[in-house]
Backbone of each chain as nested JSON, in Angstrom:
{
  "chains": [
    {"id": "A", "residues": [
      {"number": 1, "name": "UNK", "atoms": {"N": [25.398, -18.888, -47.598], "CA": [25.194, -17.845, -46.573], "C": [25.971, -18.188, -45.296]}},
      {"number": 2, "name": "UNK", "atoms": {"N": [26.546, -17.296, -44.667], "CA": [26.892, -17.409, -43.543], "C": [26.113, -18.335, -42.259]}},
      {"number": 3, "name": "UNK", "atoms": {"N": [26.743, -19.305, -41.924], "CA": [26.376, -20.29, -40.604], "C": [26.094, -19.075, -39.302]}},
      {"number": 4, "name": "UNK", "atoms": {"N": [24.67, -18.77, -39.437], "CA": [24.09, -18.497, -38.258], "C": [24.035, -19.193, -36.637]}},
      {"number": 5, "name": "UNK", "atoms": {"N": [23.839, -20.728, -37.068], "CA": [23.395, -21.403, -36.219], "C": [21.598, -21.249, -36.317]}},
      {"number": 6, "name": "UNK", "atoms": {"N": [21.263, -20.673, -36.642], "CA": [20.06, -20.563, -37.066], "C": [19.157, -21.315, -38.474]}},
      {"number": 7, "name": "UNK", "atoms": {"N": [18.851, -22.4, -38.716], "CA": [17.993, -22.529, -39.797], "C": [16.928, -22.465, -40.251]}},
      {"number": 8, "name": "UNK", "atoms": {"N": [16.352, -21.266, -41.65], "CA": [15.271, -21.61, -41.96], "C": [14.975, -22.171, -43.425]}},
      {"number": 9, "name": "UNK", "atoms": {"N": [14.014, -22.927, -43.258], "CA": [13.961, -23.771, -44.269], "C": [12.346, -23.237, -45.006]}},
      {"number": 10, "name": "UNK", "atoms": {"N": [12.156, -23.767, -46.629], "CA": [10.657, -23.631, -46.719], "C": [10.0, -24.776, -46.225]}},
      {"number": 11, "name": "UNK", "atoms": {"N": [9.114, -24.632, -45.486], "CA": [7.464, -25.912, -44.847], "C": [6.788, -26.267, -45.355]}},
      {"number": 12, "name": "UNK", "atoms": {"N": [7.097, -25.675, -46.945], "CA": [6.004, -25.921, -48.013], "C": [7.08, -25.774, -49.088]}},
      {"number": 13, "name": "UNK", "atoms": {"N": [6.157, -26.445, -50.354], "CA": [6.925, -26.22, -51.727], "C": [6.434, -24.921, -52.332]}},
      {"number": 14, "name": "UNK", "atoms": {"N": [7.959, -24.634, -53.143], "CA": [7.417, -22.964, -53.656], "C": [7.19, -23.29, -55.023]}},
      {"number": 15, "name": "UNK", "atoms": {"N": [5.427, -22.818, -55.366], "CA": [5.098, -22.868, -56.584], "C": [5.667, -22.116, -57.556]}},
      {"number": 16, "name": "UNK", "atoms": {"N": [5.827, -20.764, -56.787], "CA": [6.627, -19.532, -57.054], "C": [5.738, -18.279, -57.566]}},
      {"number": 17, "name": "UNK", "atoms": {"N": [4.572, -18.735, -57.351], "CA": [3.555, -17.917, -57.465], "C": [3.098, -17.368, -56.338]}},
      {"number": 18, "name": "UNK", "atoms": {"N": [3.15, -17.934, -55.614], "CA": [2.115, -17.504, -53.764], "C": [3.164, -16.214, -53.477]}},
      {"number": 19, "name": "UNK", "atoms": {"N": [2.406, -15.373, -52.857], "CA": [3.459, -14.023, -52.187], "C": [3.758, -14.443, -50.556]}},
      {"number": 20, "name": "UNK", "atoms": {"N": [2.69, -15.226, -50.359], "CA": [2.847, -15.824, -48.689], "C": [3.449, -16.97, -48.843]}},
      {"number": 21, "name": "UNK", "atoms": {"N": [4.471, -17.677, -48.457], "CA": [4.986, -18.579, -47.806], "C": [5.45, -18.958, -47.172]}},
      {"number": 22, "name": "UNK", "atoms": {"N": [5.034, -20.673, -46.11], "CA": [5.671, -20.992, -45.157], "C": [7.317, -21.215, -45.255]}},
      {"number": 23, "name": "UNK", "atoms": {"N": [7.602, -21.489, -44.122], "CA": [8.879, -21.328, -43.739], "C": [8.832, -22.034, -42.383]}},
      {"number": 24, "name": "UNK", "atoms": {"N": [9.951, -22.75, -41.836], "CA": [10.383, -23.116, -40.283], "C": [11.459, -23.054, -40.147]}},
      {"number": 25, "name": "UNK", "atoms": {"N": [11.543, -22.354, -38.739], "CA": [12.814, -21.841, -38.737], "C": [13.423, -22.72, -36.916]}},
      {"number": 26, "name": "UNK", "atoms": {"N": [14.396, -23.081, -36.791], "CA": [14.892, -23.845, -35.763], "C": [16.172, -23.388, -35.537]}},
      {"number": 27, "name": "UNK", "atoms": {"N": [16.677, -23.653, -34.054], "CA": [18.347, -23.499, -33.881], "C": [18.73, -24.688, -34.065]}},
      {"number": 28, "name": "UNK", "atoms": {"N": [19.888, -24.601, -34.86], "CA": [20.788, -25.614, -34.88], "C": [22.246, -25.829, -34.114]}},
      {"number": 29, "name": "UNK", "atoms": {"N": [22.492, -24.533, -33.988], "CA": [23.753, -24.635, -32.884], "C": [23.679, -23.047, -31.691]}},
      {"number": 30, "name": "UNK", "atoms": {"N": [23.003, -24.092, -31.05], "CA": [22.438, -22.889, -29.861], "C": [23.782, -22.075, -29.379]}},
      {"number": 31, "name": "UNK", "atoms": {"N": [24.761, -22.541, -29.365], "CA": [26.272, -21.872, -29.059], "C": [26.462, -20.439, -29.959]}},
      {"number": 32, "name": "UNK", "atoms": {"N": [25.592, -20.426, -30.779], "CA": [25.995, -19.085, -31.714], "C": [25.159, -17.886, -31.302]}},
      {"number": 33, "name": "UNK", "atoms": {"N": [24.078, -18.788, -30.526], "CA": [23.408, -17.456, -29.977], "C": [23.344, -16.936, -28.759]}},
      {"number": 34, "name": "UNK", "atoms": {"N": [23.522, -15.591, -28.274], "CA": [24.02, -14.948, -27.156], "C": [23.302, -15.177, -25.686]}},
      {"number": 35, "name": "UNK", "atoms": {"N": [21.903, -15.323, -26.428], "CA": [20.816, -15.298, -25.174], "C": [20.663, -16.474, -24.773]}},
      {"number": 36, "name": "UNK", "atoms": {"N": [20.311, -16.636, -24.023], "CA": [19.954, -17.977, -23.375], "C": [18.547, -18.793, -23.876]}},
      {"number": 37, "name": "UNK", "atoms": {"N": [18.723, -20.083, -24.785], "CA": [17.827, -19.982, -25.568], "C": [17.041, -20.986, -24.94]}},
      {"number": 38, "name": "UNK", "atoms": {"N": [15.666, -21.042, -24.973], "CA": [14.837, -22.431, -24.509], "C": [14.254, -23.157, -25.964]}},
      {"number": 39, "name": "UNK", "atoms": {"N": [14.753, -24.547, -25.596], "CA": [14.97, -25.356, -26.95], "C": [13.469, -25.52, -27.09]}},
      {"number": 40, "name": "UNK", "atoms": {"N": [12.416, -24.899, -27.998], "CA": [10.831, -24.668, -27.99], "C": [10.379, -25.865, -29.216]}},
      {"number": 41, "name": "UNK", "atoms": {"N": [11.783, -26.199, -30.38], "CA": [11.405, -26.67, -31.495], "C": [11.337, -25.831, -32.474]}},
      {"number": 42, "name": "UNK", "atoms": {"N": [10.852, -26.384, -33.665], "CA": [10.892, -25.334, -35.051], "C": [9.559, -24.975, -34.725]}},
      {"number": 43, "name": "UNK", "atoms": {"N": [9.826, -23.184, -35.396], "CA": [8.886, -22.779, -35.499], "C": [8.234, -22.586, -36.91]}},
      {"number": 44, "name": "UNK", "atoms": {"N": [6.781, -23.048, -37.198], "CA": [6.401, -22.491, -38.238], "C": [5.649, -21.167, -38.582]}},
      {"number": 45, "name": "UNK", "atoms": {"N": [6.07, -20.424, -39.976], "CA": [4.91, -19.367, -39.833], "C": [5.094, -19.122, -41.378]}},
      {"number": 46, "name": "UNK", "atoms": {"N": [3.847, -18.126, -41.242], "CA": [4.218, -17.787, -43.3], "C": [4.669, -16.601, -42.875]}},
      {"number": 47, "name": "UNK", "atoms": {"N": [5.448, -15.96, -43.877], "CA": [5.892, -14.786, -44.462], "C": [5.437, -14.244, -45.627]}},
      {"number": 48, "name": "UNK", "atoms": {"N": [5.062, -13.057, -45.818], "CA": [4.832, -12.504, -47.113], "C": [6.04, -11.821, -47.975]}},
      {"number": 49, "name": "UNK", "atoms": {"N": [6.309, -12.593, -48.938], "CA": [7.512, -12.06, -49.477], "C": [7.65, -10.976, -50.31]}},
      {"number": 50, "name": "UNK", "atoms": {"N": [6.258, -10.221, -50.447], "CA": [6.095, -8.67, -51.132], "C": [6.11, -7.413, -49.56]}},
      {"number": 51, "name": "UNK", "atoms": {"N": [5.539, -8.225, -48.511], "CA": [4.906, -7.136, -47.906], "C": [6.054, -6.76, -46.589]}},
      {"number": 52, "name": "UNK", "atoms": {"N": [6.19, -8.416, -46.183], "CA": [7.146, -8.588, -45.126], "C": [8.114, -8.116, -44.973]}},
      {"number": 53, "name": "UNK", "atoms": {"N": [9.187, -7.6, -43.716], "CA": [10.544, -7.578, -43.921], "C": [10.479, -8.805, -42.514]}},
      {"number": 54, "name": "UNK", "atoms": {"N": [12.283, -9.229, -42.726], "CA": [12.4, -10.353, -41.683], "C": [12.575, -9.746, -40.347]}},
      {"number": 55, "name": "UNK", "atoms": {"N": [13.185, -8.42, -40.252], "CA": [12.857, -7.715, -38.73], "C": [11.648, -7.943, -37.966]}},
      {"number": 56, "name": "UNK", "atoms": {"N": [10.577, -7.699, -38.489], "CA": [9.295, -7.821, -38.316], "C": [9.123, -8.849, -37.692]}},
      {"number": 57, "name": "UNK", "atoms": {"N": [9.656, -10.06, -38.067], "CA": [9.333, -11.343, -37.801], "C": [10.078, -11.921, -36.919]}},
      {"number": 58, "name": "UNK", "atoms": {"N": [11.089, -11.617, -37.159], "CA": [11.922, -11.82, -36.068], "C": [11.886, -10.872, -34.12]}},
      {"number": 59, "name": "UNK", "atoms": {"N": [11.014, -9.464, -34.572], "CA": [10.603, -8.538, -33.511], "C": [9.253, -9.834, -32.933]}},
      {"number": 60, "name": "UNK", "atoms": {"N": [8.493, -10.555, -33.761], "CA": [7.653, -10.778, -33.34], "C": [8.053, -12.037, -32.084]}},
      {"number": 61, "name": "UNK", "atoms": {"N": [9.264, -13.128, -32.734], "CA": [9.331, -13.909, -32.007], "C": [9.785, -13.298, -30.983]}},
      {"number": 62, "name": "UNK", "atoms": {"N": [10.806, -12.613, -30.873], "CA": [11.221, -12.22, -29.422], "C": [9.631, -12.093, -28.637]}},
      {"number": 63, "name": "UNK", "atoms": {"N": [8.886, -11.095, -29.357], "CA": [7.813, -10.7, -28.241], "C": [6.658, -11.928, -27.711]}},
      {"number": 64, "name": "UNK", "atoms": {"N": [7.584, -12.854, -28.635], "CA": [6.606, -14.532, -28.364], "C": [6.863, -15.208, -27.513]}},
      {"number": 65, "name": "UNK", "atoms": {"N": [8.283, -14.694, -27.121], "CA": [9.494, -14.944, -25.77], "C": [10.26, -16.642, -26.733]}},
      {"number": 66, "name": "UNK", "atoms": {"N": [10.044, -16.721, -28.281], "CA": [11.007, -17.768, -28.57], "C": [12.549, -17.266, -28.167]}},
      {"number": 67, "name": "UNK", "atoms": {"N": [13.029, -15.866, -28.608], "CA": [14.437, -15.593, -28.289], "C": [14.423, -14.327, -27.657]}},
      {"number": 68, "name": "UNK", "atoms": {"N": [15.465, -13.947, -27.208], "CA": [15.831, -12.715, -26.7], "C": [16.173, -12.016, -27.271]}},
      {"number": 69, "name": "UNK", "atoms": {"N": [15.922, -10.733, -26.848], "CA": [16.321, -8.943, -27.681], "C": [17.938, -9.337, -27.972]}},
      {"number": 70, "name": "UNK", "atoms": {"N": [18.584, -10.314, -27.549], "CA": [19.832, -9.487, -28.027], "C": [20.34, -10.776, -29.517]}},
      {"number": 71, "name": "UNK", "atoms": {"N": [19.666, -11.471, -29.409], "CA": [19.544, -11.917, -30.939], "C": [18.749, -12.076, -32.091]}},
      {"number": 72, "name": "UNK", "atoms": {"N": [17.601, -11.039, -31.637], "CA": [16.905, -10.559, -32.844], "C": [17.712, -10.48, -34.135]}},
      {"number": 73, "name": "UNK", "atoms": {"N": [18.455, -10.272, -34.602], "CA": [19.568, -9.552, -34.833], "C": [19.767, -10.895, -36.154]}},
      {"number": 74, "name": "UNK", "atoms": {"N": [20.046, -11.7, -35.544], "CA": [20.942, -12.836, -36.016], "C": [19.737, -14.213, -36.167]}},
      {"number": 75, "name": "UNK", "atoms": {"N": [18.58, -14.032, -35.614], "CA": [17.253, -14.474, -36.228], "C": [16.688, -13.742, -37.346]}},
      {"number": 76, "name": "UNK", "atoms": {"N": [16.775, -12.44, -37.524], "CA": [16.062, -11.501, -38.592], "C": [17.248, -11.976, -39.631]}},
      {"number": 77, "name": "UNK", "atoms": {"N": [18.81, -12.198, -39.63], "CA": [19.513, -12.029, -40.747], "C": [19.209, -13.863, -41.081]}},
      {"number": 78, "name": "UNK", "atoms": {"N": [18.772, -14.532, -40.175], "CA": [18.529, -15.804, -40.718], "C": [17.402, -16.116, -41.718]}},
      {"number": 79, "name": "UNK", "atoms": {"N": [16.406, -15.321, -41.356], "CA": [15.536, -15.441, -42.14], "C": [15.644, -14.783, -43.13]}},
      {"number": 80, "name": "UNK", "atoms": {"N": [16.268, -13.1, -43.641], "CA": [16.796, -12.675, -44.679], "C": [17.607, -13.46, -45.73]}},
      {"number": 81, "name": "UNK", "atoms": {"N": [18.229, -14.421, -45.286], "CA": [19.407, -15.011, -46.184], "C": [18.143, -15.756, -47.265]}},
      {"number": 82, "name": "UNK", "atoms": {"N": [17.36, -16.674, -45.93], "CA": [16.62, -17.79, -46.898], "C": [15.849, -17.027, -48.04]}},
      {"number": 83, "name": "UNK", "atoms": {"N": [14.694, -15.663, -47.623], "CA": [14.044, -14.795, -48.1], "C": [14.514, -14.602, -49.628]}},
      {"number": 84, "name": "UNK", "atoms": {"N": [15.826, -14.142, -49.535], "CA": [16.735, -13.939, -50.548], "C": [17.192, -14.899, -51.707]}},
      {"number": 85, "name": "UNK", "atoms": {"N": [17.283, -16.12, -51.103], "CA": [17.539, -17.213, -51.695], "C": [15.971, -17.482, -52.419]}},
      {"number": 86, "name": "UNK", "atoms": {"N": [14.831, -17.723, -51.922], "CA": [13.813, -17.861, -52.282], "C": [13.445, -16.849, -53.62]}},
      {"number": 87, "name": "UNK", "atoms": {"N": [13.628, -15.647, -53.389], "CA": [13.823, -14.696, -54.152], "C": [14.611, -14.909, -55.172]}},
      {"number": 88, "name": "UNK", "atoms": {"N": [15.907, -14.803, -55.725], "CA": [16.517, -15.442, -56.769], "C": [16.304, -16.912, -57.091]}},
      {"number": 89, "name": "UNK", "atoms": {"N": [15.873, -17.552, -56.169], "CA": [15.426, -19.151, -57.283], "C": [14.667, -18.216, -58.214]}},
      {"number": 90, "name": "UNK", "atoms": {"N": [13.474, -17.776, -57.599], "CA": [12.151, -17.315, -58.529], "C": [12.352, -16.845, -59.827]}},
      {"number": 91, "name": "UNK", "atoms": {"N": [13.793, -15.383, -59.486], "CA": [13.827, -14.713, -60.341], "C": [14.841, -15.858, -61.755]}},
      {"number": 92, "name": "UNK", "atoms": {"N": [15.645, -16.604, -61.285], "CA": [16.12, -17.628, -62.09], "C": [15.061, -18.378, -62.796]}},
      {"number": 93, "name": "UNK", "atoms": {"N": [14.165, -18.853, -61.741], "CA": [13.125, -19.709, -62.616], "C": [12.489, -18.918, -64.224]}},
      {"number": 94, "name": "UNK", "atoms": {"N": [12.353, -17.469, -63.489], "CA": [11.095, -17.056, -64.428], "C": [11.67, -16.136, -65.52]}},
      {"number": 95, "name": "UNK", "atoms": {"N": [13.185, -15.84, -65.212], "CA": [14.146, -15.428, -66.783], "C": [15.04, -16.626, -67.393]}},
      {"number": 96, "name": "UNK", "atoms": {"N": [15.34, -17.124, -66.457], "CA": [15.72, -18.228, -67.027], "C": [14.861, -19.779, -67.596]}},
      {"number": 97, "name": "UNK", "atoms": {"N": [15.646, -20.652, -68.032], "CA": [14.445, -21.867, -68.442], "C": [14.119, -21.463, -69.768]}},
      {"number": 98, "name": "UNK", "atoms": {"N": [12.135, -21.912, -69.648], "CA": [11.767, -21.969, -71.029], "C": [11.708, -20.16, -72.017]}}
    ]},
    {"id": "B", "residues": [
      {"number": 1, "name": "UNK", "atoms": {"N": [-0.551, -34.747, -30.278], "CA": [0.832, -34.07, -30.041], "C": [1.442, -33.518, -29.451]}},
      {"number": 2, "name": "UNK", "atoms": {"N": [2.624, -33.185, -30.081], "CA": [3.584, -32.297, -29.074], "C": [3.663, -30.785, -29.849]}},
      {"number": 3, "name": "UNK", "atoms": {"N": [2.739, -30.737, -30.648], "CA": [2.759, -29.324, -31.604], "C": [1.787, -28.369, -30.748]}},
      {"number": 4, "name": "UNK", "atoms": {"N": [2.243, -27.219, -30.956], "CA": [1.923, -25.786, -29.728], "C": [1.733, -25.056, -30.974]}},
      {"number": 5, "name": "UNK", "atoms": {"N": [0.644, -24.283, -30.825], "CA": [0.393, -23.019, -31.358], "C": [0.52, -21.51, -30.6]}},
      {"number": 6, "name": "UNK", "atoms": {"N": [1.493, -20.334, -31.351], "CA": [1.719, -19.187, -30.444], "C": [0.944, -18.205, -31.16]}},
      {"number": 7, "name": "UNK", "atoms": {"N": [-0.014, -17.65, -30.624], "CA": [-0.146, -16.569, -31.624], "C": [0.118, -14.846, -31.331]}},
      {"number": 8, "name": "UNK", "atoms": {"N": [0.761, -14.369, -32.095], "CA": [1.595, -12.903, -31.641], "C": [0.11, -11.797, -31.793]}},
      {"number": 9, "name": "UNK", "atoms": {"N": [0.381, -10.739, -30.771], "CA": [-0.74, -9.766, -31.096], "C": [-0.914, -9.752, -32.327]}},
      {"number": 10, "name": "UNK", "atoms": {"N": [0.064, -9.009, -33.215], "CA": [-0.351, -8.579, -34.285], "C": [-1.046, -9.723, -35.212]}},
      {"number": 11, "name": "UNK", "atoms": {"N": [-1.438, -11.051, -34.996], "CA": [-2.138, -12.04, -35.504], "C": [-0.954, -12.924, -35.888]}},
      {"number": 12, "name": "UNK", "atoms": {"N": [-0.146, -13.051, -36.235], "CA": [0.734, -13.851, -36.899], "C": [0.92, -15.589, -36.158]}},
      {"number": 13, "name": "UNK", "atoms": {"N": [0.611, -16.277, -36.468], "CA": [0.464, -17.954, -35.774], "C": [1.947, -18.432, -35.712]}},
      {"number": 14, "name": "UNK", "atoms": {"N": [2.521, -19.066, -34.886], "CA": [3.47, -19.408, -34.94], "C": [3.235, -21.259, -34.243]}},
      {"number": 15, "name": "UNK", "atoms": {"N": [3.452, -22.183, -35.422], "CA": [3.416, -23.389, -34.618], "C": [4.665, -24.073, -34.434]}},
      {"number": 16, "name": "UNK", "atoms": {"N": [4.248, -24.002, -33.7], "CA": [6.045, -24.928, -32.421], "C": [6.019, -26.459, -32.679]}},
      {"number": 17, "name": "UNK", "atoms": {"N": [6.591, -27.18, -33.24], "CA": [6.747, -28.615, -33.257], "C": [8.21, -29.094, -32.981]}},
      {"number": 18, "name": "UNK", "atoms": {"N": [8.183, -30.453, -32.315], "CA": [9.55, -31.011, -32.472], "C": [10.519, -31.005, -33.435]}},
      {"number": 19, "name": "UNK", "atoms": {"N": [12.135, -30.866, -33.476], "CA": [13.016, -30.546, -34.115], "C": [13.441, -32.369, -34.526]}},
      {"number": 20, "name": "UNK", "atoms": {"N": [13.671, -32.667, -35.548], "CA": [13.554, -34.144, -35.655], "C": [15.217, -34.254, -35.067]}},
      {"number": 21, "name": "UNK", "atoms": {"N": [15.66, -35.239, -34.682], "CA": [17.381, -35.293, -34.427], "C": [18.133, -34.889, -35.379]}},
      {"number": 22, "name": "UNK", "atoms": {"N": [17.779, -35.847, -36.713], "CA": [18.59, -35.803, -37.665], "C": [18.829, -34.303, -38.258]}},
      {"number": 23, "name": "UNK", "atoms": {"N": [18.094, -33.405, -37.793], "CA": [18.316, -32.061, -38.445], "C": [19.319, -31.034, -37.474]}},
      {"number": 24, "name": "UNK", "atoms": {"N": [19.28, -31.803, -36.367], "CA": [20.156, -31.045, -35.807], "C": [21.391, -30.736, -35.703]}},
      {"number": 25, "name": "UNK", "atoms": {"N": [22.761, -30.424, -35.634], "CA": [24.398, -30.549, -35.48], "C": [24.851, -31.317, -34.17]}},
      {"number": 26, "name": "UNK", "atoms": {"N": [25.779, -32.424, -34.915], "CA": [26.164, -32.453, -33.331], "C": [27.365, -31.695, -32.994]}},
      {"number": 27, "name": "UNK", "atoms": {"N": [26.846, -31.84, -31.465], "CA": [27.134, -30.677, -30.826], "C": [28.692, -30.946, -30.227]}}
    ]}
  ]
}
């Protein structure tokens, strides 16, 4: 996936069963993002990967004051990439294998 | 600790902890 400067990682192991899972998400190269960022640390939170979209989540941090409106944007596509990735392991795991 | 809990109206928890070095880029 494209270098956001943004990483999120899973906080937990994926059984691949749970629809909620954690995730932490941190900057890694604050230079990529527009707003002026205050270095807060990783954040953790779960996501629901049936119900959720990453806009959502990403609308929320802004309103948490972790980032600013003008990189919602590029926090929501950070967390989409991983989402996605999480998503095809699964679907690999469970057609592919045994 | 240094771990912070945020929690957003809509309920969602967000906990804030230190970024370890090694995960970071240098810059």
């Amino acid at each position: 996936a494209e270098d956001t400067g943004v990483r999120v990682e899973l906080a937990e192991e994926d059984d691949g069963k749970k629809t909620s899972i954690a995730l932490r998400l941190w900057v890694e190269d604050q230079k990529k993002l527009k707003g002026k960022y205050k270095d807060s640390g990783a954040i953790e939170f779960t996501f629901d990967l049936e119900r959720e979209v990453p806009d959502a989540v990403a609308q929320e941090m802004v309103e948490s004051g972790f980032f600013l409106e003008c990189d919602m944007k590029l926090v929501s596509k950070s967390i989409r990439d991983r989402v996605a990735l999480i998503k095809w392991h699964r679907e690999r795991v469970v057609t592919g294998g045994e | 600790s240094s771990t912070t809990q945020v929690v957003h109206s809509a309920g969602r928890r967000f906990i804030v902890s230190p970024v370890p070095e090694s995960r970071l880029k240098e810059q």
